[in-house]
C-alpha positions, 0 to 999 in steps of 0.5 A: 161045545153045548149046541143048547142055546140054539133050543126052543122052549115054550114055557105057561106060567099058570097060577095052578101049574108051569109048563115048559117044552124044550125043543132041541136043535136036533128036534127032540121034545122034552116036556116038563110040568109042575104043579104051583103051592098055594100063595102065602098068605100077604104074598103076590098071587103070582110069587108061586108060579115063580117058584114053579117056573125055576123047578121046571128049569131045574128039572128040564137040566139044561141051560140056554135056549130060546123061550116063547113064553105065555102068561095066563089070563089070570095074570093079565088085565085088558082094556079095549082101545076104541078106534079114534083118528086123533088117537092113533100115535104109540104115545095117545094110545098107551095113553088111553091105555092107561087111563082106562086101565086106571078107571077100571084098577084104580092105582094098581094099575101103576104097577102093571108093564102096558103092551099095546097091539099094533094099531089097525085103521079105524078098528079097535085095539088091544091093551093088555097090562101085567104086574111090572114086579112079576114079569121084572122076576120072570125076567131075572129067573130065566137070565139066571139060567141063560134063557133068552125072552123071544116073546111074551104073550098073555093066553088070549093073544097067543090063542087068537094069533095062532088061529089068526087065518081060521078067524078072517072077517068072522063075526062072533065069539071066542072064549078062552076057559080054565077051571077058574078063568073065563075070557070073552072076546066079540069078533067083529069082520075078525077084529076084537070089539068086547072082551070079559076076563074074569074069575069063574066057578068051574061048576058055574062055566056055562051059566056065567058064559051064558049070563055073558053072552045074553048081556053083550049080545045085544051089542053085538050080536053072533051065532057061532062060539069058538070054545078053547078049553084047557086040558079035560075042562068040557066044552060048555053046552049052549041052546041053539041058535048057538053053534060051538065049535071047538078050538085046539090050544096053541098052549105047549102040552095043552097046559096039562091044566 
């Protein structure tokens, strides 16, 4: 009798590669990545990387198991809840959700599966919205190979809740960057309060991060920026006052990206 499905994996679905770890019950690792084709032209953006995750699956050999799963910030679309007491309830706040989601995307935003972040008094919160028809297919490629969906994250929840402990009531900034996605969160008594996530220029990284914080600082102002990068993407160089810290990714083989 196969023990598989007592394995853990963690797969990153990324517009330029897919990465899966296997993690056997006997703790052996096995690590698998591919790289994505361009998009067809009319095609979902995220059609590739589903044809990536199955080649992993197919590569890895195996089948079962139990799979963190995290989608990268490209994928995803955030909305920023304001803290209200009349807004408080699941319902009002998908509501909200929706409608901000909806100002910002127009009827895309029809299509995209809403999770929401649990509710903490009187400090923002977080919506994050994905395509319905994508994560519908992630679902169907990963049943079709007897993989169980423990957790779907988008990148930025999954940074941010692993160095949950190191961020306490800190008051600043952290960045999630790839070659051609930039994510701004403004951290406020360790809460998120302001959040960016947009398509970048890998020769432009620092000047937009930057142009970025020059604008949103006049909100809320911060001094020290926690820099996590994906694979040999540099650390963005910023003039004092600003203090970069580096922070390790929570990504299964730092994405390989």
């Amino acid at each position: 009798m196969s023990l598989s499905w007592l394995d853990r994996l963690s797969l990153y679905v990324h517009p330029r590669r897919v990465v899966l770890e296997r993690r056997s019950w006997r703790g052996a690792v096995c690590r698998q990545v591919l790289d994505t084709a361009p998009p067809a032209a009319g095609g979902p953006d995220w059609q590739p990387a589903l044809v990536a995750v199955a080649g992993v699956l197919a590569a890895d050999g195996r089948r079962g198991g139990r799979a963190a799963v995290v989608v990268a910030d490209h994928f995803v679309r955030y909305a920023v809840l304001p803290w209200s007491d009349e807004v408080s309830g699941e319902g009002a706040r998908r509501a909200v959700a929706q409608a901000l989601l909806r100002n910002a995307l127009g009827e895309r935003a029809e299509g995209l599966e809403i999770a929401l972040d649990r509710p903490r008094f009187r400090q923002p919160g977080l919506a994050a919205g994905i395509e319905r028809a994508f994560l519908d297919e992630l679902r169907a490629v990963l049943r079709g190979q007897h993989i169980a969906m423990t957790s779907l994250q988008p990148r930025l929840v999954r940074e941010l809740a692993a160095g949950r402990r190191q961020l306490g009531s800190f008051d600043g900034w952290f960045v999630s960057a790839e070659a051609e996605r930039l994510t701004l969160a403004g951290i406020a008594a360790g809460s998120l309060v302001a959040l960016r996530n947009q398509r970048v220029s890998p020769d432009s990284l620092t000047a937009e991060l930057s142009a970025l914080l020059a604008a949103d600082c006049q909100r809320e102002p911060g001094g020290k920026l926690f820099v996590c990068t994906a694979g040999s993407l540099p650390l963005p160089v910023l003039p004092p006052p600003w203090e970069i810290v580096a922070w390790p990714s929570a990504l299964p083989g730092g994405a390989h990206a």
